[in-house]
DSSP file (Angstrom, degrees, kcal/mol; ACC not computed):
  #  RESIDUE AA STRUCTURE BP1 BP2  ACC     N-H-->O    O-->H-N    N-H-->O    O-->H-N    TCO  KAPPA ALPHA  PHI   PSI    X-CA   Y-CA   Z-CA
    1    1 A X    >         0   0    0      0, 0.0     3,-0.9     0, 0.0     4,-0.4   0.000 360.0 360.0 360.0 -30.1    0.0    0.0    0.0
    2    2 A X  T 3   +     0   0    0      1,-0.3     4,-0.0     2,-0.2     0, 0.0   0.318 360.0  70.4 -97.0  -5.3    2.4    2.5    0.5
    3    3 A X  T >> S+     0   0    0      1,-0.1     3,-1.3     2,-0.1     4,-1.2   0.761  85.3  79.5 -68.5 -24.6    3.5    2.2   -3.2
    4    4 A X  H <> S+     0   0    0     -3,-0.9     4,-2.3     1,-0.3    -2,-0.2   0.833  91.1  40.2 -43.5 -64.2    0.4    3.8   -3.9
    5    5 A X  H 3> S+     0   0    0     -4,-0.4     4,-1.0     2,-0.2    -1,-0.3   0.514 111.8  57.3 -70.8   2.7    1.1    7.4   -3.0
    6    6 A X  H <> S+     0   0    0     -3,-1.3     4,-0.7     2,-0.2    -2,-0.2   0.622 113.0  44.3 -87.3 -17.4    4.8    7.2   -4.7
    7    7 A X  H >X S+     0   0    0     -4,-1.2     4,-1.9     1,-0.2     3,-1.3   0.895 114.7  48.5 -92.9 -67.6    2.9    6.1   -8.1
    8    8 A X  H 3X S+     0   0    0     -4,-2.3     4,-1.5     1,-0.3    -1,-0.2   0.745 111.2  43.5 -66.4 -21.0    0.4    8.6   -7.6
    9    9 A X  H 3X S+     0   0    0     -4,-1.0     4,-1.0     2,-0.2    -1,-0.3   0.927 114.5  59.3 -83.1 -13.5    2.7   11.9   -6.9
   10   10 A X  H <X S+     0   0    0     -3,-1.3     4,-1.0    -4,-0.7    -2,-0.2   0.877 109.1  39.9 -42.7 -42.4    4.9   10.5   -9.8
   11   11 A X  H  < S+     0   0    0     -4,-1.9     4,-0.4     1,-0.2    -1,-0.2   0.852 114.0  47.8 -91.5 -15.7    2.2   10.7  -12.1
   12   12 A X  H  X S+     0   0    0     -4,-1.5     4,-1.5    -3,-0.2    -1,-0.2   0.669 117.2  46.5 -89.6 -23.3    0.6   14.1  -11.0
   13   13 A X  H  < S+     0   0    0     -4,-1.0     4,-0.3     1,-0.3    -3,-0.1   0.738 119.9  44.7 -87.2 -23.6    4.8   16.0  -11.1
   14   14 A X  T  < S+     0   0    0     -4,-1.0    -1,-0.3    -5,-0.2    -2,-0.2   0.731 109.8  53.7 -99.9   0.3    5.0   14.2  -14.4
   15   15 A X  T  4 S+     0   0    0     -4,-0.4    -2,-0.2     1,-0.1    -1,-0.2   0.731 102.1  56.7 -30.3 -69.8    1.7   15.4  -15.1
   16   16 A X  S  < S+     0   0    0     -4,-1.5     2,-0.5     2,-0.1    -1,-0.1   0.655  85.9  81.6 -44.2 -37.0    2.3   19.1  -14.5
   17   17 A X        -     0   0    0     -4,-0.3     2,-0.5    -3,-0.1    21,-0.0  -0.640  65.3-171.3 -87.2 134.3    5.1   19.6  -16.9
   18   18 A X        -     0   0    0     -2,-0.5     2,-0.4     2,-0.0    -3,-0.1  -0.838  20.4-151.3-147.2 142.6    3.6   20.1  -20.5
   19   19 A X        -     0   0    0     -2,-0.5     2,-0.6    19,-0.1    19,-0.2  -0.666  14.9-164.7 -93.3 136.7    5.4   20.3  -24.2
   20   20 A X  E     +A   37   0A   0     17,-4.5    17,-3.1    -2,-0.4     2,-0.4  -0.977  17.4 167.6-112.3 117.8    3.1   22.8  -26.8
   21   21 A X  E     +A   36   0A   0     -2,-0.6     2,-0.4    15,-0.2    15,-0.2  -0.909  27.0 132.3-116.7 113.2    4.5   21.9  -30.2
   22   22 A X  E     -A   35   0A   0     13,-1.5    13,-1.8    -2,-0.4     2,-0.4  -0.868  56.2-107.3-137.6-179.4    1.6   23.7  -32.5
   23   23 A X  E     -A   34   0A   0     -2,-0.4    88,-0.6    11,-0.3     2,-0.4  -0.951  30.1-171.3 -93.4  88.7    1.3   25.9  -35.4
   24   24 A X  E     -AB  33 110A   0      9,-2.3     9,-1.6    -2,-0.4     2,-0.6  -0.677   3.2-178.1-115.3 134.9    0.1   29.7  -35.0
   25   25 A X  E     -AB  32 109A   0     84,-2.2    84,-1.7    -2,-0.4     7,-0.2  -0.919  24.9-113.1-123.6 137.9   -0.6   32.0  -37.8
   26   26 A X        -     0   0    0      5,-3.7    82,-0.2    -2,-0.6    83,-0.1  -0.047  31.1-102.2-116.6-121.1   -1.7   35.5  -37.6
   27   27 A X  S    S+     0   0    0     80,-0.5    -1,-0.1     1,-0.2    81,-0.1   0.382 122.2  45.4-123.3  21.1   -4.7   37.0  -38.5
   28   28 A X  S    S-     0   0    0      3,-0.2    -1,-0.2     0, 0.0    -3,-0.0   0.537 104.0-129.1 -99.3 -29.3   -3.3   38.5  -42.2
   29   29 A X  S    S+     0   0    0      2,-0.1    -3,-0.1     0, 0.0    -2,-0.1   0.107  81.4 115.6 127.5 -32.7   -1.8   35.0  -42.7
   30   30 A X  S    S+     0   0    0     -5,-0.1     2,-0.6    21,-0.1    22,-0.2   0.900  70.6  44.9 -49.0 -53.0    1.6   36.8  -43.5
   31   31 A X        -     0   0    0     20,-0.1    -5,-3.7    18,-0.1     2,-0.4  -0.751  64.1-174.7-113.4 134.1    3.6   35.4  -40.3
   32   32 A X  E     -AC  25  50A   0     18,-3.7    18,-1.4    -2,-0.6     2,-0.4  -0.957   8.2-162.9-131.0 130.1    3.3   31.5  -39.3
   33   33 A X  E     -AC  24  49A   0     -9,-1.6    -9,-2.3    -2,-0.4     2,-0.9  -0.926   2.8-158.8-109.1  98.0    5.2   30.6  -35.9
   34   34 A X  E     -AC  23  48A   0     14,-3.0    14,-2.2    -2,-0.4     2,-0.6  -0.832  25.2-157.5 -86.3 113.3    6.0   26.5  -35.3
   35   35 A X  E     +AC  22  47A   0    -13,-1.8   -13,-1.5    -2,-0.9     2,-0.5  -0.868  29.3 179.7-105.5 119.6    6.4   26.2  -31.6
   36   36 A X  E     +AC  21  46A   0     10,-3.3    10,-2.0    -2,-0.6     2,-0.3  -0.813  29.4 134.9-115.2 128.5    8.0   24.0  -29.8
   37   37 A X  E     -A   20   0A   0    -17,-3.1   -17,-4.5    -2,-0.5     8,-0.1  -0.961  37.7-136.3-151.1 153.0    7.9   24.6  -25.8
   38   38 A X        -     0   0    0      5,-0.5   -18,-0.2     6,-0.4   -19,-0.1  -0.085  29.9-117.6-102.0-143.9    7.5   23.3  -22.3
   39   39 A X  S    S+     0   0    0      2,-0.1     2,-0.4   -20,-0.1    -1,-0.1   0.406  78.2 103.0 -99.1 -21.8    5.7   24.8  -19.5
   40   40 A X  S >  S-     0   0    0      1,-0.1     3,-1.9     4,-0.1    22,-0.3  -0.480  70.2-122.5 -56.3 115.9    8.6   25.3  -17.3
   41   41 A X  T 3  S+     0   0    0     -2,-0.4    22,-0.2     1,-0.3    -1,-0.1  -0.399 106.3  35.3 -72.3 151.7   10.4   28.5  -16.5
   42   42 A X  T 3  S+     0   0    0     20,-3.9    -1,-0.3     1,-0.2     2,-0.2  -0.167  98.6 152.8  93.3 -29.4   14.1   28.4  -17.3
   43   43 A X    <   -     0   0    0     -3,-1.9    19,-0.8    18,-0.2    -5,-0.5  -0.125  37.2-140.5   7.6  59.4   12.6   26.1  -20.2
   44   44 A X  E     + D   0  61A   0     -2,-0.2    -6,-0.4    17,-0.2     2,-0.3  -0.058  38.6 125.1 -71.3 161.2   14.5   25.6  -23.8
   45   45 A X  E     - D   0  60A   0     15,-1.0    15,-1.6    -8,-0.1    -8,-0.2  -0.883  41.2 -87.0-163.7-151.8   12.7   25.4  -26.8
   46   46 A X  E     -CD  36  59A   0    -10,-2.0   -10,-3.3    13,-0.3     2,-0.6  -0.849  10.4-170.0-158.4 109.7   12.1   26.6  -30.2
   47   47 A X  E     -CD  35  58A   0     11,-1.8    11,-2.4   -12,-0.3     2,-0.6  -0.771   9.3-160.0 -90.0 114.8   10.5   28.7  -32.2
   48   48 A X  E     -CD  34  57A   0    -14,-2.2   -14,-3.0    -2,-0.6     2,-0.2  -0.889  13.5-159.2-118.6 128.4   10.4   28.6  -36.1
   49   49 A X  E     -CD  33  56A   0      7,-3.2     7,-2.4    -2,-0.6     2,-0.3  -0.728   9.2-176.0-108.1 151.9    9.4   31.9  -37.9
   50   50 A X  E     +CD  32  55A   0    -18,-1.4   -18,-3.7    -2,-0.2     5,-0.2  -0.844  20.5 146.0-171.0 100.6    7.8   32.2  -41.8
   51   51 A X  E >   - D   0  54A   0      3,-1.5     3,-2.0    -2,-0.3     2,-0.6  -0.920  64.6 -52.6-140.9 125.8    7.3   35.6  -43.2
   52   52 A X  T 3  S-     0   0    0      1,-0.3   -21,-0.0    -2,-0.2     0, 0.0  -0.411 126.0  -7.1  45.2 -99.6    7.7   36.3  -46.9
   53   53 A X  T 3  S+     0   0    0     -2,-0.6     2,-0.4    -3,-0.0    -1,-0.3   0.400 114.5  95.3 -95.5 -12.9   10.6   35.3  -47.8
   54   54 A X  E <   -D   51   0A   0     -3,-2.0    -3,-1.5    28,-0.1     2,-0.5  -0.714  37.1-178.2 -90.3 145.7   12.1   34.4  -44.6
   55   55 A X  E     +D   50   0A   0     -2,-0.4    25,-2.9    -5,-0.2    26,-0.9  -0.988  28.7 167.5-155.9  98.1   12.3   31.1  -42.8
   56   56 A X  E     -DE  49  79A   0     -7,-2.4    -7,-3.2    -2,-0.5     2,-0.6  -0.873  27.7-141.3-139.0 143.0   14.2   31.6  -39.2
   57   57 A X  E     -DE  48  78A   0     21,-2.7    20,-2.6    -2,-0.6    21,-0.8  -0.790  12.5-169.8-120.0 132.2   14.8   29.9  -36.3
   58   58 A X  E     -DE  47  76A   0    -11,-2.4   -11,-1.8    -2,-0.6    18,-0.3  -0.953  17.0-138.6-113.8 121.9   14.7   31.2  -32.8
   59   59 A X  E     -DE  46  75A   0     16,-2.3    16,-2.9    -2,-0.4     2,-0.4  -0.516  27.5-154.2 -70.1 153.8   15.9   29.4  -29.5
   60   60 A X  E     -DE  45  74A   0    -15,-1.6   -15,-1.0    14,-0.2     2,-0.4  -0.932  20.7-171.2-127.3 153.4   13.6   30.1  -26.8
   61   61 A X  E     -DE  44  73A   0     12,-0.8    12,-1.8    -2,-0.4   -17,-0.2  -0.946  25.3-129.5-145.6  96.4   14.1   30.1  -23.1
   62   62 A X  E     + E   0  72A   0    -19,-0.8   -20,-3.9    -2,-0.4    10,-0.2  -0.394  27.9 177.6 -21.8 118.3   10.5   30.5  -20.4
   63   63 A X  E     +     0   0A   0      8,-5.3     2,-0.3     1,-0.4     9,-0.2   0.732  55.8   2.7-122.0 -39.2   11.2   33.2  -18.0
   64   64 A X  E     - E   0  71A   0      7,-2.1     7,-1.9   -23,-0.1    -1,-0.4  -0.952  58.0-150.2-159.4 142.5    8.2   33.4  -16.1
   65   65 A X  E     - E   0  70A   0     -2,-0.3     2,-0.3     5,-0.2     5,-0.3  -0.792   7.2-176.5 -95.2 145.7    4.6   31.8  -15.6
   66   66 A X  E >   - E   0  69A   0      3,-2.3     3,-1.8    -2,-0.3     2,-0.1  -0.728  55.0 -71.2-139.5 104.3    2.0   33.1  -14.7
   67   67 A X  T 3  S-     0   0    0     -2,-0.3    -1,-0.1     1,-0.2     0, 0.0  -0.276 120.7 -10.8  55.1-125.2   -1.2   30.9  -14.2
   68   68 A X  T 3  S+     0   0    0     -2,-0.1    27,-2.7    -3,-0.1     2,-0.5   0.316 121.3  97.0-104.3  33.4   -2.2   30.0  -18.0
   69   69 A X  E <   -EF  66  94A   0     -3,-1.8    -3,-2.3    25,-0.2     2,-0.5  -0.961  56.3-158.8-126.0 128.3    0.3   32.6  -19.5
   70   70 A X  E     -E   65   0A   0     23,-2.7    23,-0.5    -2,-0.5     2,-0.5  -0.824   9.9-177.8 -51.7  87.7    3.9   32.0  -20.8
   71   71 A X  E     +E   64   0A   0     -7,-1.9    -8,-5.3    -2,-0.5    -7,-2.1  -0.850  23.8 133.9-117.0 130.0    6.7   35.0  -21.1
   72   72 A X  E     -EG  62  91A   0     19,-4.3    19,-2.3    -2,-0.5     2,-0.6  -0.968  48.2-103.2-166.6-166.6    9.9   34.4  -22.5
   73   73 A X  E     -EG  61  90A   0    -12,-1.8   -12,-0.8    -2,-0.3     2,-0.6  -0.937  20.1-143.7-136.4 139.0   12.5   35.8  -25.0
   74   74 A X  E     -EG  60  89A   0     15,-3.1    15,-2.3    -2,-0.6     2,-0.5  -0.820  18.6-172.1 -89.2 106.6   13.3   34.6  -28.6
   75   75 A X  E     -EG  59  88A   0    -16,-2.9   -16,-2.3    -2,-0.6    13,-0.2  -0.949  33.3 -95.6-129.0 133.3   17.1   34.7  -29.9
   76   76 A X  E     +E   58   0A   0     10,-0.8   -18,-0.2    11,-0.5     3,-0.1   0.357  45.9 163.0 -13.1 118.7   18.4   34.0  -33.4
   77   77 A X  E     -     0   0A   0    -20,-2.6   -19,-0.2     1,-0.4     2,-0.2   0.627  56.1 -43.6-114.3 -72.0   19.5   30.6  -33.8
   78   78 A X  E     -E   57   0A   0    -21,-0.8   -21,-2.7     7,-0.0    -1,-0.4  -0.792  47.5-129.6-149.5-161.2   19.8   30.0  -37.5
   79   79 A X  E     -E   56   0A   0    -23,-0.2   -23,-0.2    -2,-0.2     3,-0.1  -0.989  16.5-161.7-171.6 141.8   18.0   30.5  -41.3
   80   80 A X  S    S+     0   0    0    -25,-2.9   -24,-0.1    -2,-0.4    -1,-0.1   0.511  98.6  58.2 -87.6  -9.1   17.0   28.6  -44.3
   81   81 A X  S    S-     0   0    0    -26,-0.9    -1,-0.2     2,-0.2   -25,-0.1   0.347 119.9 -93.3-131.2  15.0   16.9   31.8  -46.0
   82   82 A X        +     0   0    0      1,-0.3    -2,-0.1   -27,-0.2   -28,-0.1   0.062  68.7 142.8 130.7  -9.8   20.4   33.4  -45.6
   83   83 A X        -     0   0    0      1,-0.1    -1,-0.3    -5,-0.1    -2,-0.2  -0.533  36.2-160.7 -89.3 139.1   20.3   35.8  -42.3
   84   84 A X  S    S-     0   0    0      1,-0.1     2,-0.3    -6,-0.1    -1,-0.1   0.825  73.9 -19.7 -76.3 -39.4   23.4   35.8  -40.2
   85   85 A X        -     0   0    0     -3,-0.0     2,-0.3    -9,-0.0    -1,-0.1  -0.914  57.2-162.5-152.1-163.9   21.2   37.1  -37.5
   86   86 A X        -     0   0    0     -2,-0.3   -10,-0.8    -3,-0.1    -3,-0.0  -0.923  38.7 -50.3-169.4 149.8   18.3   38.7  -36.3
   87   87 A X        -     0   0    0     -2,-0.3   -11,-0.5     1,-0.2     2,-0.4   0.315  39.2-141.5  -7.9 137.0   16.1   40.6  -33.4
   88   88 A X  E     +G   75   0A   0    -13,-0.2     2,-0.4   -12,-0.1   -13,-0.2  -0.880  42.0 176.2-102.2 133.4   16.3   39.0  -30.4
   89   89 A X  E     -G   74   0A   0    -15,-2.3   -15,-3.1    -2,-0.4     2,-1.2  -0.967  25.1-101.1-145.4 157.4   12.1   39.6  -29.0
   90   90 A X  E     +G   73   0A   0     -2,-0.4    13,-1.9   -17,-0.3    14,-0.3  -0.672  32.3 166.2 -42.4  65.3    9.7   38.9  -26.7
   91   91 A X  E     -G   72   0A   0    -19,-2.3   -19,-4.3    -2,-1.2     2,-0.3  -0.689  19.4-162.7-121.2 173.7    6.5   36.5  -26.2
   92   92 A X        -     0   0    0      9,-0.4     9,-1.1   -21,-0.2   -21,-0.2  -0.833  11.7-153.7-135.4-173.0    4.0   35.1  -24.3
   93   93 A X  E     - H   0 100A   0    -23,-0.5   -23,-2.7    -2,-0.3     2,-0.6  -0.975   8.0-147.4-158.0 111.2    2.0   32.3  -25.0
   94   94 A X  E  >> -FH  69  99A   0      5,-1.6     5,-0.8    -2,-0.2     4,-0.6  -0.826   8.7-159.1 -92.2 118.9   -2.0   31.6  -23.3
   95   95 A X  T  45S+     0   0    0    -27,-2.7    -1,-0.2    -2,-0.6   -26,-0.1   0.785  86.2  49.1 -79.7 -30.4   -2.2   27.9  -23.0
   96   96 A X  T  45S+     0   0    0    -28,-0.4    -1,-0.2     1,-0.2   -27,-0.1   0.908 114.8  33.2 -35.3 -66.4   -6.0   28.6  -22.9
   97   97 A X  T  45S-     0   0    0    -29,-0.3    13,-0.3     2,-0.1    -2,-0.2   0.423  97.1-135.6 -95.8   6.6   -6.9   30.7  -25.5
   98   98 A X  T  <5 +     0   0    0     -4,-0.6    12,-1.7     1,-0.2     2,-0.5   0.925  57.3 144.2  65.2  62.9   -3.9   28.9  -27.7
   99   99 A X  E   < -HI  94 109A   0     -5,-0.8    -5,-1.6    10,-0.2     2,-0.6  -0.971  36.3-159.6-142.0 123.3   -2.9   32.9  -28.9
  100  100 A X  E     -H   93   0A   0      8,-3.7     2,-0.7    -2,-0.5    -7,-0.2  -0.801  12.9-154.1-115.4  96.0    1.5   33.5  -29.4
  101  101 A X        -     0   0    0     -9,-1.1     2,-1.0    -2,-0.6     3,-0.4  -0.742   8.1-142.9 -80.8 103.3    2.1   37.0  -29.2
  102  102 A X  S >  S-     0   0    0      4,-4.2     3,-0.8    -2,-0.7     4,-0.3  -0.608  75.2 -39.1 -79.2  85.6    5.2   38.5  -30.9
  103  103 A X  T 3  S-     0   0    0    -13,-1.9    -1,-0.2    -2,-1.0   -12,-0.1   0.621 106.3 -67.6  62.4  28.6    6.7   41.4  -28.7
  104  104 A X  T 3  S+     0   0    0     -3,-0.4    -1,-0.2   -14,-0.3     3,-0.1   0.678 130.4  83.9  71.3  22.1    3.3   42.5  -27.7
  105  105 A X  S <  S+     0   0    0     -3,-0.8     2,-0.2     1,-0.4    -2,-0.1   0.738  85.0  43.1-110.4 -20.8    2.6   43.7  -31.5
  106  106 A X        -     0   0    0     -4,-0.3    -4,-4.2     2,-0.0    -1,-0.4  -0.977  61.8-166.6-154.9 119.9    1.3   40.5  -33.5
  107  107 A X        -     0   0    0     -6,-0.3   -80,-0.5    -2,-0.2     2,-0.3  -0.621  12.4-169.2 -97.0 143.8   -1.2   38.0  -31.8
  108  108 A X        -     0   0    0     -2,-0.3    -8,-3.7   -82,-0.2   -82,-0.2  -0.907  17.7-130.3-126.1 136.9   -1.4   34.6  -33.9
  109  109 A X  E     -BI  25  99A   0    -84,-1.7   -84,-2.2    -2,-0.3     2,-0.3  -0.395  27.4-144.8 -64.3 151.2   -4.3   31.9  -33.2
  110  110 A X  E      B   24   0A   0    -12,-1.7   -86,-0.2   -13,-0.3   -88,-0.0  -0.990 360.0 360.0-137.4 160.6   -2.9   28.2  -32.8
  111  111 A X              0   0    0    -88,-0.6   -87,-0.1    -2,-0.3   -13,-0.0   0.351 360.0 360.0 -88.4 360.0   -4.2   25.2  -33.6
């Protein structure tokens, strides 16, 4: 009997942690975000950006949670489409309303 409560807080801590990989576009169509991220602050991830002619990839780092919002900061990793670098920015991410906000300027739905 006493395994009982080791299995269940195992499964509720591993429970707790969650990876969002989705798709987000925003609402001209023009900029598409693939994100992949955990829920944890201090977090890595990844961000893949697709606007016009660009195709760029941002590592991403979770800085602080708050309830069912994400804030963290996006820095240049690499590009399919030739840039040596680019803007380091800002987002959060509402695990509710599924919405990835790009420096507080450009809201995208996600799937």
């Amino acid at each position: 009997m006493k395994k009982l409560p080791l299995i269940s807080l195992l499964f509720f801590s591993i429970g707790a942690v969650a990876e969002i990989n989705t798709t987000c576009t925003s609402s001209s169509g023009f900029s598409i975000y693939d994100i992949s991220i955990d829920t944890r602050v201090n977090s890595k991830g990844e961000i893949r950006y697709r606007f016009a002619e660009q195709d760029v990839f941002y590592s991403t780092t979770v800085l602080k949670k708050e309830n069912n919002i994400l804030m963290g900061i996006a820095e240049f990793l690499e590009s399919r489409t030739g840039e040596q670098r680019g803007n380091t920015w800002l987002f959060t991410y509402d695990t509710e309303k599924k919405i990835l906000t790009d420096n507080d300027n450009i809201e995208a739905k996600c799937k």
